[in-house]
C-alpha positions as CSV (number, residue, x, y, z in Angstrom):
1,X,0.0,0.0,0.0
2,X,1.7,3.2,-0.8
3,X,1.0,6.2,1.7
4,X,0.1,10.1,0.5
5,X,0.5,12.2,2.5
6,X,-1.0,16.1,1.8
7,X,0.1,19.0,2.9
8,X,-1.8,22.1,3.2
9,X,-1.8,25.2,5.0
10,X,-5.8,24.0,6.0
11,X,-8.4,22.4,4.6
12,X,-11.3,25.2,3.9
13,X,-13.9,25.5,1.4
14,X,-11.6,27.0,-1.6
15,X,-10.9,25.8,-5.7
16,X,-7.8,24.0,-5.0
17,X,-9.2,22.6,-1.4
18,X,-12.4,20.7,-3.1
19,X,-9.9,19.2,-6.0
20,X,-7.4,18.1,-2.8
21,X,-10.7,16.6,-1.6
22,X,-12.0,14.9,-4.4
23,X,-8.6,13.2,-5.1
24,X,-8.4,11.8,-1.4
25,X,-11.7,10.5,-1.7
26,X,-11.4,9.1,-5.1
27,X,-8.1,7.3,-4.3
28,X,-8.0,3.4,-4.7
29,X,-8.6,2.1,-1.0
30,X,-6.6,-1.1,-1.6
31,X,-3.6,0.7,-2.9
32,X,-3.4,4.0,-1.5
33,X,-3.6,5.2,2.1
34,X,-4.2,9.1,1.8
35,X,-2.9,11.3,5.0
36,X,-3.8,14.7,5.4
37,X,-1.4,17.4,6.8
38,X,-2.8,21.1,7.5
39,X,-0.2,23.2,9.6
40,X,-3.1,25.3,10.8
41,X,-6.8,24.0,11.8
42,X,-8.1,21.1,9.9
43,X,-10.7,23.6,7.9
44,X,-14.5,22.0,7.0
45,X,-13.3,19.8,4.3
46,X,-10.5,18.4,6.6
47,X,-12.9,17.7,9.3
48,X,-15.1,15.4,6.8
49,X,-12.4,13.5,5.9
50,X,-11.2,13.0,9.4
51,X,-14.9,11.9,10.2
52,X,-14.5,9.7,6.9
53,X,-11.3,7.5,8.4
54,X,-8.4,9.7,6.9
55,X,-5.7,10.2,9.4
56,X,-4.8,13.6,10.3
57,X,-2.2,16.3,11.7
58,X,-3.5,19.6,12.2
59,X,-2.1,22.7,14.4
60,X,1.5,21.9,13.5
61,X,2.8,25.7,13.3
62,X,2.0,28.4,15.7
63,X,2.8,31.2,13.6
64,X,3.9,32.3,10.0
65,X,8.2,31.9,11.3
66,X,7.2,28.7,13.5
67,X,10.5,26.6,12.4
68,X,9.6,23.8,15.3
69,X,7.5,22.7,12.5
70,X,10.3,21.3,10.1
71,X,10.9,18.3,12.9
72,X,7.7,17.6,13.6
73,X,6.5,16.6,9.7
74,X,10.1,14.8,9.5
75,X,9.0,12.5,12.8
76,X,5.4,12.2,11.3
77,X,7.4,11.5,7.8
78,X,9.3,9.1,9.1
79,X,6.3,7.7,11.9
80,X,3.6,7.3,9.1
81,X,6.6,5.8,6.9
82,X,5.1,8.0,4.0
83,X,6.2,7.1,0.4
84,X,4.7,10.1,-1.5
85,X,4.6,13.9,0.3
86,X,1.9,16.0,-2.0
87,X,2.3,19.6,-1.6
């Protein structure tokens, strides 16, 4: 199974947002495992998916300079064992 995981700043109800949401839903089940990443709240199209079964990370950077966040995706990177990071 190969693992996606998304990254987005979050997850509202914008153009690029509903395509993002449309492909994770779309994805094959039995070969892809999608994983949403939103460095600030999850947004309403995040929180459907969470409430769908997608595994997410939300509220990952505190402010616009936040640099803590560059470890934190690299130990969920690494964690979630991610083959594919979609940006």
């Amino acid at each position: 199974m190969i693992k996606i995981m998304f990254l987005e700043t979050r997850m509202g109800v914008g153009g690029s947002e509903m395509i993002w949401f449309q492909l994770i839903q779309n994805l094959d089940p039995r070969r892809f495992r999608p994983i949403l990443c939103c460095l600030y709240e999850l947004g309403p199209l995040g929180e459907k998916l969470q409430k769908e079964g997608v595994p997410v990370f939300h509220h990952l950077l505190g402010n616009r300079w936040d640099l803590s966040v560059l470890p934190q995706l690299v130990r969920i990177l690494r964690k979630e064992r991610i083959d594919i990071l979609y940006m």
